[in-house]
N, C-alpha and C positions, 0 to 999 in steps of 0.2 A: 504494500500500500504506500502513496505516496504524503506518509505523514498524516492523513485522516486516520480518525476513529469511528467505528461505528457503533452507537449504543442507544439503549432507551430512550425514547420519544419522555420527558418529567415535563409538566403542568411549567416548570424554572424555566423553559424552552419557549414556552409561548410566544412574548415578543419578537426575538429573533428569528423564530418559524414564521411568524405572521410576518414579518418584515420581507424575509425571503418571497413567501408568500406573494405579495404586494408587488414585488419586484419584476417577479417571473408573469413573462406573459404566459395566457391560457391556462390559468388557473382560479377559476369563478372562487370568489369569494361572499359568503352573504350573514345574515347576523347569526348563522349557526355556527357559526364561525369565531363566538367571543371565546371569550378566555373561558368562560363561565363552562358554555357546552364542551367545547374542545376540553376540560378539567373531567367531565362529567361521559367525555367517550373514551376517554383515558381510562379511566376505571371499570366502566365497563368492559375493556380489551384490553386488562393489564400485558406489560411487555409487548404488544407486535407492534406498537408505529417503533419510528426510529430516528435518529436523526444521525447526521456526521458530521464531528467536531474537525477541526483543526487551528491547533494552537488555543483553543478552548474556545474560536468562534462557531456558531453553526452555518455550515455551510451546503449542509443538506440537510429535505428533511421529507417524512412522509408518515402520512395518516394511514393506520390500517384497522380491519374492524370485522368482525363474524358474528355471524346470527346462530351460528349449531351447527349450519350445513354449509351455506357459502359464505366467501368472504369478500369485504370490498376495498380497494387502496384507493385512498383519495390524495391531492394535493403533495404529488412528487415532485421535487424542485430540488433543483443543484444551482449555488450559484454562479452564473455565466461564467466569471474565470477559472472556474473548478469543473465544467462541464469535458467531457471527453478522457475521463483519467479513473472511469469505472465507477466510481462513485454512485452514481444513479442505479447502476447493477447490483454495488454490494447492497445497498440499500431494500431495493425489490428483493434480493437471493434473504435478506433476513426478515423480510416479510413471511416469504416463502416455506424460509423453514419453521419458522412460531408457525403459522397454522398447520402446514404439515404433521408439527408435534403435538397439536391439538385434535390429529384428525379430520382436517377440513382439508377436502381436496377438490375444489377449484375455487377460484376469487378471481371475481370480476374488476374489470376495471373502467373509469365513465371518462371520456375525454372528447372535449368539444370537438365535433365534424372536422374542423377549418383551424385546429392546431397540427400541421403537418408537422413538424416538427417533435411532437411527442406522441403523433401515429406513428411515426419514425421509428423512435424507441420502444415503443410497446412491441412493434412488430422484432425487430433487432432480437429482445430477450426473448422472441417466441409466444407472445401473444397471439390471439387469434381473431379477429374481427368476426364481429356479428351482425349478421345481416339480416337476420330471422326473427330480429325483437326488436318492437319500439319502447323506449324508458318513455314511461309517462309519469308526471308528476300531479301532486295534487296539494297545497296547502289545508294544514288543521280545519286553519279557522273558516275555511272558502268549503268544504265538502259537504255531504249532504245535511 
C-alpha cells in the first residue's frame, strides 16, 4: 500500500467523509445524510463502511449497509489526488469481505446513469449492470 490505511468507517469521520463527500462529483447527497443518521447507520452495520487514512487525513471513504440478505454501498469517494493507486479497490474488497463474513452474498450498488466515470469503476472490480430493475423511490411523508 502506498502509505494509506484502511479501517473503520467511526461516527469521529463524519466531517471529513462529508467533506470528501461534497467534493467528489456524483455522489447525491441529501439530509439523510447528517451526522445524526449517518451515526444511526453506523450502528446498525457495525464495522463494514470504511474509510482510508493517510497521514491521519481521510482520504477515502464508503458507506456500506445489509438488510439479512442483500447489501448496499453507498457514497464511494477517493480523493482526486489519491485516485488510481487502488485505494477505491481496497476499500470495496473490505466491504466485500465484512459481508461475506456475515453471510450476505450479493450487494448492490446505486450510481447515477450519467456518472461514467464510477460506471467505470464499478465495472473495472467486476460489477454487473442491471438492466432488468427500475429503483423507484418513494418519500415517508408523500406515500399513501
Amino acid at each position: 500500500m502506498a502509505g494509506w490505511t484502511i479501517r473503520a468507517f467511526r461516527i469521529d469521520d463524519f466531517d471529513d467523509a462529508r467533506a470528501l463527500w461534497e467534493a467528489s462529483n456524483g455522489v447525491g447527497l441529501d439530509e439523510s445524510d447528517s451526522r445524526e443518521r449517518i451515526d444511526a447507520f453506523l450502528a446498525r452495520n457495525p464495522g463494514l463502511s470504511s474509510v482510508a487514512a493517510l497521514d491521519g487525513k481521510i482520504v477515502g471513504a464508503v458507506l456500506c449497509g445489509q438488510d439479512g440478505r442483500r447489501a448496499l454501498i453507498y457514497h464511494l469517494a477517493v480523493a482526486e489526488e489519491h485516485r488510481r493507486q487502488g485505494m477505491g479497490v481496497a476499500l470495496v474488497r473490505a466491504c466485500l469481505a465484512k459481508l461475506r463474513g456475515q453471510g450476505i452474498r450479493k450487494c448492490h450498488i446505486m450510481v447515477f446513469g450519467d456518472n461514467h466515470q464510477a460506471l467505470g469503476f464499478w465495472r473495472h472490480v467486476g460489477a454487473k449492470v442491471r438492466t432488468d430493475l427500475v429503483l423507484s423511490s418513494i418519500a415517508t411523508e408523500e406515500g399513501l
